[in-house]
C-alpha positions in Angstrom: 164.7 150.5 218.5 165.4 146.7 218.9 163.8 145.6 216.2 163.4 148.7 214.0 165.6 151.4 212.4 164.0 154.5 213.1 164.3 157.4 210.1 162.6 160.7 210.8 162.3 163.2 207.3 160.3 165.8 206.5 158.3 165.5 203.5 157.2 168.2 201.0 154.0 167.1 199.3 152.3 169.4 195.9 148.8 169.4 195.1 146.5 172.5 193.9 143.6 170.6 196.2 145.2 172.1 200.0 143.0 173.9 201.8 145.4 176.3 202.9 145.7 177.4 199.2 149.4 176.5 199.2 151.3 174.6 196.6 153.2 172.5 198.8 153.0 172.0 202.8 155.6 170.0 204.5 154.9 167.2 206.9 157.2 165.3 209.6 157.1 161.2 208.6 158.5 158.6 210.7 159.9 155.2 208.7 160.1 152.3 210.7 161.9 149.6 208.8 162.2 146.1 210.6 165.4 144.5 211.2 165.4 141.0 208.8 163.4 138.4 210.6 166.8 136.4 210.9 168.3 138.5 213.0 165.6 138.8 215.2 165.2 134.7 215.1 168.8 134.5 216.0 168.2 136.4 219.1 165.4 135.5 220.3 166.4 131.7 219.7 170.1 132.2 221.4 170.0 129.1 223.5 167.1 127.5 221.4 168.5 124.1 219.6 166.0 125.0 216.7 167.6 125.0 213.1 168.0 128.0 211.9 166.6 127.4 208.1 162.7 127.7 209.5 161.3 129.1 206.5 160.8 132.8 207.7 160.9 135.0 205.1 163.9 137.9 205.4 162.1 140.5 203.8 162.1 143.7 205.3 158.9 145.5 206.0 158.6 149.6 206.3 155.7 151.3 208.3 154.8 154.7 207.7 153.7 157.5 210.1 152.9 161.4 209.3 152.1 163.8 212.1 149.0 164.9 210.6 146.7 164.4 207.2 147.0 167.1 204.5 143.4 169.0 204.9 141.8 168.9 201.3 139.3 170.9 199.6 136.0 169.4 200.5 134.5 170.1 197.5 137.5 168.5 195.5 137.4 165.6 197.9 133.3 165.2 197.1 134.5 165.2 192.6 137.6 162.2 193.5 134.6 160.2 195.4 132.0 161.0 192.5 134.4 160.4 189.5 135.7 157.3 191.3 132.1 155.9 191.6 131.9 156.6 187.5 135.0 154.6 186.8 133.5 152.0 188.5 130.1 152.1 187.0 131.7 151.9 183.5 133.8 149.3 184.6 130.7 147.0 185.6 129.0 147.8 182.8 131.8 146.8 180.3 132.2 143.5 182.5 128.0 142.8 182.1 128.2 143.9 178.2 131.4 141.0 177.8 129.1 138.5 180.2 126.0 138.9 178.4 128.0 138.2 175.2 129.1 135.3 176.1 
């Protein structure tokens, strides 16, 4: 593209938790990498008598796209949400017990 390089892979992810009761299943991603905001303020500033040095940052940025979600076990699903809400509960609690002892 004109302002992105464009990679296409395909991706093998592992987990015990598909629905399909495979190990793995593979998945088409698309990376989409922006050119350094430099370049692209070059160009679009061609005949522009703006300095150059305008304090945009030349990171690059990625952006991720898969061609469909891995389908999970619903019932594993429903014990990540359940044992995620516990973490958090203890977490609370040890930050009221360290409050209160204050």
């Amino acid at each position: 593209g004109r302002y992105h390089a464009i990679s296409m892979m395909e991706v093998v992810f592992a987990s015990p938790y598909f629905h399909s009761g495979s190990e793995t299943e593979s998945f088409n991603v698309v990376v989409m990498e922006n050119f350094a905001e430099e370049s692209i303020n070059e160009e679009q500033n061609k005949f522009s008598s703006k300095s150059k040095d305008d304090g945009k940052s030349t990171k690059r940025r990625r952006g991720y796209a898969i061609d469909r979600f891995p389908k999970m076990k619903e019932d594993e699903i429903e014990k990540m949400r359940i044992l995620k809400i516990e973490r958090q509960i203890t977490e609370n609690e040890k930050i009221r017990m360290a409050h209160d002892e204050m």
